[in-house]
C-alpha positions as CSV (number, residue, x, y, z in Angstrom):
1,X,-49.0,57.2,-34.9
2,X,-45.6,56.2,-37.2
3,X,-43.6,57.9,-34.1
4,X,-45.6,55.9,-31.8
5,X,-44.8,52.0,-33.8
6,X,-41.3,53.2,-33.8
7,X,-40.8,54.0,-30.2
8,X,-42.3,51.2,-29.3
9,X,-40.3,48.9,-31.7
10,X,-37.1,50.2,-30.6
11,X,-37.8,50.1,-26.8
12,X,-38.8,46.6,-27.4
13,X,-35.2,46.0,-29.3
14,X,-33.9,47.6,-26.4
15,X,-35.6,45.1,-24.2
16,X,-34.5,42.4,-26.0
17,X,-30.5,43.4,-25.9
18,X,-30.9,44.0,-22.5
19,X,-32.2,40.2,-22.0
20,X,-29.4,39.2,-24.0
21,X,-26.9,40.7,-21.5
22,X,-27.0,38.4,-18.5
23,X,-28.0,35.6,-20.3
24,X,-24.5,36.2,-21.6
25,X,-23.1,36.6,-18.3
26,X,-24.4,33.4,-17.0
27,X,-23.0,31.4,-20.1
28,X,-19.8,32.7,-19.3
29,X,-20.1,32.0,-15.8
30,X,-21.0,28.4,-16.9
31,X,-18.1,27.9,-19.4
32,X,-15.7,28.9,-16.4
33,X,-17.2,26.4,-13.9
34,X,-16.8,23.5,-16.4
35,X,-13.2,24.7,-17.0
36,X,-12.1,25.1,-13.4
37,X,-13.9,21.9,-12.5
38,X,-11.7,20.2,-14.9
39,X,-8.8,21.8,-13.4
40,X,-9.3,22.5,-9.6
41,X,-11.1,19.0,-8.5
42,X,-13.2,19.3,-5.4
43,X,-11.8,16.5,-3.3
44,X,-12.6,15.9,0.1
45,X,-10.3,15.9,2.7
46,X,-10.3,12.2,4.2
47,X,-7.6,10.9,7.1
48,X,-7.5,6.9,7.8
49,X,-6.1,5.8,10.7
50,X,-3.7,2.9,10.8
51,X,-1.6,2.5,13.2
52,X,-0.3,-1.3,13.3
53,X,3.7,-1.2,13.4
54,X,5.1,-2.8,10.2
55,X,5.2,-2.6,6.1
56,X,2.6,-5.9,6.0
57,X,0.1,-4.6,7.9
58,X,-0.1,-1.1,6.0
59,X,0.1,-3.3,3.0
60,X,-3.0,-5.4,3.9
61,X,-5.1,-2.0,4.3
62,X,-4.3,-0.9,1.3
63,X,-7.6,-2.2,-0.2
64,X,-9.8,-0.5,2.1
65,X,-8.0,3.1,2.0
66,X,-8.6,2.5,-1.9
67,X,-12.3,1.5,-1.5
68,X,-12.5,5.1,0.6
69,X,-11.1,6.9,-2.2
70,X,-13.4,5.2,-4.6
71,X,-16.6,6.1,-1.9
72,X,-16.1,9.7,-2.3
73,X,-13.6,10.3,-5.2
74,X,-11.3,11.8,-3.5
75,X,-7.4,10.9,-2.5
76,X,-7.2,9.7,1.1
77,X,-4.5,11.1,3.9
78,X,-2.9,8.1,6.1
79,X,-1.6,9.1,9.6
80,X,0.6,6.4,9.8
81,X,3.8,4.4,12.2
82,X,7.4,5.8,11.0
83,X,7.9,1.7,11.7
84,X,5.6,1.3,8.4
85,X,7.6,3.1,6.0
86,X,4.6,4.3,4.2
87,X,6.6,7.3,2.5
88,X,9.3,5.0,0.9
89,X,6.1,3.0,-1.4
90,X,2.9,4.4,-1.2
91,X,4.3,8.5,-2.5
92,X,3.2,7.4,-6.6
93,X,-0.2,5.7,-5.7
94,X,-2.9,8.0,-7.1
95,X,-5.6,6.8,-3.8
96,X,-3.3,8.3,-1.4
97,X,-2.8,12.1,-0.5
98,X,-0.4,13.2,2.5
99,X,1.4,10.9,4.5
100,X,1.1,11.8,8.2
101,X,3.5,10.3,10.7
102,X,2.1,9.1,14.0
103,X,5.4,9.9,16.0
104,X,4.4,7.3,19.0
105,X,6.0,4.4,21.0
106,X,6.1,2.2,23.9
107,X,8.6,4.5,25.5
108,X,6.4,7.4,25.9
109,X,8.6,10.2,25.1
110,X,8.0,10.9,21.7
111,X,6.2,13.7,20.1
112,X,2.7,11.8,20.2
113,X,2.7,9.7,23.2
114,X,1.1,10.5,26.6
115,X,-1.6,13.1,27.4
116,X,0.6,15.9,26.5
117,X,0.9,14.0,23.3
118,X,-2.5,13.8,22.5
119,X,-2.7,17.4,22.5
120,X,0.2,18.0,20.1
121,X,-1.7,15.4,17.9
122,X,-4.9,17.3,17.8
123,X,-3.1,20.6,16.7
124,X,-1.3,18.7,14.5
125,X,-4.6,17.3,12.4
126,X,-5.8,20.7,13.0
127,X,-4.0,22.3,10.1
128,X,-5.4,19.9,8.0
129,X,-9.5,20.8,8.6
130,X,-10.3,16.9,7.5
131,X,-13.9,16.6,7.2
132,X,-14.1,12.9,7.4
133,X,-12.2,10.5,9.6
134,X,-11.6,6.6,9.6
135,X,-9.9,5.2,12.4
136,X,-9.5,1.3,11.6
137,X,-9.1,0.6,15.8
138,X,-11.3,0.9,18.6
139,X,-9.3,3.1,20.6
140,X,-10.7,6.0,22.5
141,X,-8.0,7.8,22.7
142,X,-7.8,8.2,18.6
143,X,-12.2,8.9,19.2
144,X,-11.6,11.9,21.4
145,X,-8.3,13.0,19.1
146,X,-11.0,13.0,16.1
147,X,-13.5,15.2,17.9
148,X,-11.1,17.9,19.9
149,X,-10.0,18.3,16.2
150,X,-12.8,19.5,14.8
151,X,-13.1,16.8,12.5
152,X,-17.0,16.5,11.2
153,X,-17.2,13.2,10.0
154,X,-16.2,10.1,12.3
155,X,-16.2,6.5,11.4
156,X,-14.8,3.9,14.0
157,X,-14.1,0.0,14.9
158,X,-17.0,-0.6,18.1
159,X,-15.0,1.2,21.3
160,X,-13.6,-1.3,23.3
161,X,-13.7,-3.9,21.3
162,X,-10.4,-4.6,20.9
163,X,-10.1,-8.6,20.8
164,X,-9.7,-11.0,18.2
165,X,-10.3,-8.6,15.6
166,X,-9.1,-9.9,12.2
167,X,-6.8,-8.2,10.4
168,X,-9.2,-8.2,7.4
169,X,-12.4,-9.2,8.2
170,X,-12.9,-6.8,10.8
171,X,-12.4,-3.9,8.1
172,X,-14.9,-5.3,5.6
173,X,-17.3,-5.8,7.8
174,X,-16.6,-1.9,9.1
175,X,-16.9,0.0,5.6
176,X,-20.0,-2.5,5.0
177,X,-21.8,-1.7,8.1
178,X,-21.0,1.9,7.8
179,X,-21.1,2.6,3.9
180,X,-22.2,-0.3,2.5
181,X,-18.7,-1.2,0.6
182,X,-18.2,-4.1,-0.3
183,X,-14.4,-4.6,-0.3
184,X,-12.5,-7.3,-2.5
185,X,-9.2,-6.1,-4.3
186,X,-5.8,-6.9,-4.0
187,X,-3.5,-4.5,-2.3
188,X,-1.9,-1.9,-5.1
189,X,0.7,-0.3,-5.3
190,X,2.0,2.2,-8.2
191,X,4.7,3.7,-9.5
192,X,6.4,5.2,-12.6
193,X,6.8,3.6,-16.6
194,X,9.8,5.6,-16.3
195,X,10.9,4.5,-13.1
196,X,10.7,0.9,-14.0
197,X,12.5,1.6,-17.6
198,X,15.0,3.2,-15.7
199,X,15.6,-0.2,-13.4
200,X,15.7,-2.1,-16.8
201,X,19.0,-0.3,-17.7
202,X,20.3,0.3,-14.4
203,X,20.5,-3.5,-13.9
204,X,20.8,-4.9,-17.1
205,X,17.5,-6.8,-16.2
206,X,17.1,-9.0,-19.7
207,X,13.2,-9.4,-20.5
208,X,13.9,-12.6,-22.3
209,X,15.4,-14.6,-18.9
210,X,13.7,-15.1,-15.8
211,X,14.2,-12.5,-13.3
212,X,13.4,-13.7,-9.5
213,X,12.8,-11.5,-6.3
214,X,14.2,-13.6,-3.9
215,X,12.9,-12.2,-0.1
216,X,15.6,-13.9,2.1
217,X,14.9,-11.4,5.5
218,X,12.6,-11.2,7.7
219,X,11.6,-9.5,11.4
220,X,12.6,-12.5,13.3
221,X,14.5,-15.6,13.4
222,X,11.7,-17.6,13.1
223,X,11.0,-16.6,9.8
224,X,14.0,-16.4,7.6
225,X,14.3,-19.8,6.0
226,X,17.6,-21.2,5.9
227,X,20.1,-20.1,2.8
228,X,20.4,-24.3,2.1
229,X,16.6,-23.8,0.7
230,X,17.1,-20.8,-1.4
231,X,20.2,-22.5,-3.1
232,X,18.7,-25.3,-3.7
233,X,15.5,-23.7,-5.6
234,X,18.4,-21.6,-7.7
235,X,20.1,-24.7,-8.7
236,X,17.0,-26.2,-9.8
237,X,15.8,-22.9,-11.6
238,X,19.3,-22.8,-13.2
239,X,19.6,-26.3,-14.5
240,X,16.1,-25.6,-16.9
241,X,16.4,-21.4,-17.7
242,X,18.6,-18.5,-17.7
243,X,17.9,-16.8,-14.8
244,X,18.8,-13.5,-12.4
245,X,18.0,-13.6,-8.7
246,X,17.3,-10.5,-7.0
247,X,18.1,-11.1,-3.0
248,X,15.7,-8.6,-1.1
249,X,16.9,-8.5,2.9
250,X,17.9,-5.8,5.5
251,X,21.1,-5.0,7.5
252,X,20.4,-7.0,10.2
253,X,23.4,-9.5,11.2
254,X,21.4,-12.3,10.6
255,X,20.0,-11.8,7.0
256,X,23.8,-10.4,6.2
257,X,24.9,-14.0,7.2
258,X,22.2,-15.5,5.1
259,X,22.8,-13.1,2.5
260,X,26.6,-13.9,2.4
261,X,26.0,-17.5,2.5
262,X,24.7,-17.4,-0.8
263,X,27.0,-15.0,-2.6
264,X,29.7,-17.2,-1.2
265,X,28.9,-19.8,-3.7
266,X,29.0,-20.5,-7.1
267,X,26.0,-18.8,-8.0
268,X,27.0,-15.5,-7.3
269,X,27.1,-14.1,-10.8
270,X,23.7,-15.1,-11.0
271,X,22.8,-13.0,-7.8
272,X,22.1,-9.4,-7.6
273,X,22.5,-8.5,-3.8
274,X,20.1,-5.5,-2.8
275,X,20.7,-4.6,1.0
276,X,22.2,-1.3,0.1
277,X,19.5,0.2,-1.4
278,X,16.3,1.4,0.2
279,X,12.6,0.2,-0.4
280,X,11.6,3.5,-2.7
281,X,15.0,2.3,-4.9
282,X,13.8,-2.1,-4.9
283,X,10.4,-1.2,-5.9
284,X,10.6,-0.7,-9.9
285,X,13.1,-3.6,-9.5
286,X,10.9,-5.8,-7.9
287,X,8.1,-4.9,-10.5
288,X,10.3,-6.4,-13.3
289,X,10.7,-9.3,-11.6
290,X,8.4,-12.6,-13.3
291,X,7.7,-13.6,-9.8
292,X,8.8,-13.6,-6.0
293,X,9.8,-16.1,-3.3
294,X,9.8,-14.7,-0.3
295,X,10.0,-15.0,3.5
296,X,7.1,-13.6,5.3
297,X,8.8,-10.5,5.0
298,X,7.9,-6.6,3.6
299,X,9.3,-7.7,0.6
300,X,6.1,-10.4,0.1
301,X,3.9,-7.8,1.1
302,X,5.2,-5.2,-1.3
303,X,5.4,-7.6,-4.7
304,X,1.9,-8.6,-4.0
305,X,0.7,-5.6,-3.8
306,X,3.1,-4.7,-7.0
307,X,1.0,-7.1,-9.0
308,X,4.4,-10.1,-8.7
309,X,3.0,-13.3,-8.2
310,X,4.4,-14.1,-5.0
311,X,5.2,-17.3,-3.6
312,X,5.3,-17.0,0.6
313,X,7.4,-19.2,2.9
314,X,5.1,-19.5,5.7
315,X,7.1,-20.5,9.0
316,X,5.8,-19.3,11.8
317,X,3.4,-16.5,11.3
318,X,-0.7,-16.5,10.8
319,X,-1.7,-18.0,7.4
320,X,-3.4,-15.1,6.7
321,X,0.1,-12.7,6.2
322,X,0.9,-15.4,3.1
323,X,-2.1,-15.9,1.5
324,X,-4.7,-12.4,1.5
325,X,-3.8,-11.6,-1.8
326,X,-4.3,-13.6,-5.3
327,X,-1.0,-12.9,-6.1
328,X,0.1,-15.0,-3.2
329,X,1.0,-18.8,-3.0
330,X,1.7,-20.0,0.1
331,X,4.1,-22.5,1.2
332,X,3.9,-24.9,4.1
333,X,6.0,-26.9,6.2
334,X,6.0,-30.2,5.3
335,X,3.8,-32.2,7.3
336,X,1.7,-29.0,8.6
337,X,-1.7,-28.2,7.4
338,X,-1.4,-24.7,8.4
339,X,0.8,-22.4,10.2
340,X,0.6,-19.7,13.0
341,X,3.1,-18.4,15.9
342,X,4.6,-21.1,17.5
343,X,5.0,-23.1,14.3
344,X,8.6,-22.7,14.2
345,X,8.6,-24.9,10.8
346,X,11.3,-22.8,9.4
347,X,13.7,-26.1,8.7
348,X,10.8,-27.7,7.5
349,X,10.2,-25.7,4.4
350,X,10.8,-28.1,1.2
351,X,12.9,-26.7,-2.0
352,X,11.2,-28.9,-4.2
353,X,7.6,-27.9,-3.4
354,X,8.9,-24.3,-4.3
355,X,10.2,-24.7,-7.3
356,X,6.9,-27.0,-8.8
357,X,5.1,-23.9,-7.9
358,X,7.4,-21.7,-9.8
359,X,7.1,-24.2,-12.6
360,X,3.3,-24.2,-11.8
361,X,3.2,-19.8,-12.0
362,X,5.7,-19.5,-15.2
363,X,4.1,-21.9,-17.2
């Protein structure tokens, strides 16, 4: 009978310990998830498509890649125009991934274009094994890219509905209609503490002056205000602060003229020329800048999205390119209520309504 207790005790000790062992196993198992789930992040892979040409209109999306990244926590990939220069501002911004290069023109011979092109595309996106796709256009041709690429998950403008779609209502509407987002930030761009501490020193940029982006370029003639008007707001800026002026234009002969036309004055030492370096290098510059005046130019478009208030000189272009972002403050020509192509109000622009509004920002 005592034999019997005790063989059944310890079997039932044995029982017990035997329990104990997976329950151990799966606590472990447990404690590992939670540490490679802090570690390794699932994050979907995601591709947007937007493919306008230039720096603005990249910009201008901006919100709605970010709203996507929001949607399902994960970094979104941008296939992307060379002509938007994506790469050279958007490589520190925490809601982008890869940066994929639509390699496409007019001519037809690059290594995108044309039917054969199309096919090079696919097995490009391929590699990838995206499991959603948003193609902000309502081209066929990206439609049937998507699906001969095995890509799961498609989301796309209406197909052939190409007119008079605006270049941001039409995307709200899309990620309402399709995921219920509402979408109403500001553009954003990121980049490094260290980055812009490093601009401080590299340029001598004193936090106790004003320090002025000055965005004298632009893609066309129509656009790039005359130097008279720029030197006229820095001798007004001059005559009531200490101030550095930043001037933000490309190599094109025109803004070199423009350009020169102000450094050949006696404001030069107040003038900080920055045509030799490239957007990646102007960006922590710009971002220690109090505020911007700017052409309707990439440089608007970038210290917007930088978090600059940015005052636009709106010529000859929509509205819409001057004013999408609370950081912007447009400027019309005198005498216009607003402004589109064909405007051509360039010599209209007034110095003096520019610089109240800088008065108006700073204070």
């Amino acid at each position: 009978m005592v034999f019997s207790i005790f063989k059944l005790k310890s079997e039932f000790k044995t029982d017990i310990e035997a329990a104990k062992i997976p329950l151990i196993f799966v606590i472990i198992k447990i404690y590992i998830k939670n540490i490679l789930s802090k570690v390794y992040k699932y994050h979907m892979k995601i591709l947007a498509i937007q493919n306008r040409m230039g720096i603005g209109d990249t910009v201008i999306f901006l919100p709605f890649i970010k709203a996507l990244y929001k949607k399902f926590n994960s970094p979104i990939s941008l296939l992307v125009k060379e002509s938007s220069k994506a790469d050279q501002y958007l490589s520190q911004t925490n809601y982008i991934d890869k940066i994929l290069i639509l390699e496409r023109d007019s001519n037809n011979n690059t290594r995108h274009s044309g039917l054969l092109g199309s096919f090079n595309l696919i097995n490009d996106l391929k590699k990838y094994n995206f499991e959603k796709i948003f193609i902000f256009n309502s081209s066929l041709r990206f439609n049937l890219i998507a699906q001969f690429s095995n890509i799961p998950g498609i989301y796309q403008y209406p197909l052939f509905n190409k007119n008079k779609q605006h270049i941001t209502d039409t995307p709200k509407k899309f990620l309402k209609d399709k995921l219920d987002i509402n979408v109403n930030e500001d553009p954003d761009i990121q980049i490094s503490d260290d980055l812009i501490s490093e601009a401080i020193k590299k340029f001598q940029i004193n936090k106790n002056e004003l320090n002025i982006l000055m965005g004298i370029g632009g893609s066309g003639p129509t656009k790039r205000i005359p130097s008279r008007v720029f030197l006229e707001v820095i001798d007004k800026v001059l005559k009531i602060k200490k101030c550095k002026f930043f001037l933000a234009t490309g190599k094109n002969n025109e803004e070199q003229i423009i350009l020169n036309e102000i450094l050949d004055t006696k404001y030069r030492n107040f003038c900080v020329p920055l045509d030799k370096f490239s957007i990646r290098e102007t960006l922590p510059i710009i971002k220690n800048c109090n505020l911007s005046i700017c052409n309707d130019s990439s440089f608007s478009h970038l210290s917007a999205a930088l978090g600059v208030k940015t005052i636009t000189l709106m010529a000859d272009t929509p509205l819409i390119y001057g004013n999408y972002s609370s950081n912007m403050f447009p400027i019309l020509p005198d005498g216009e209520e607003t402004v589109g192509h064909n405007t051509l109000g360039k010599e209209k622009i007034n110095s003096e309504k520019i610089f109240n509004k800088l008065i108006e920002i700073t204070n």
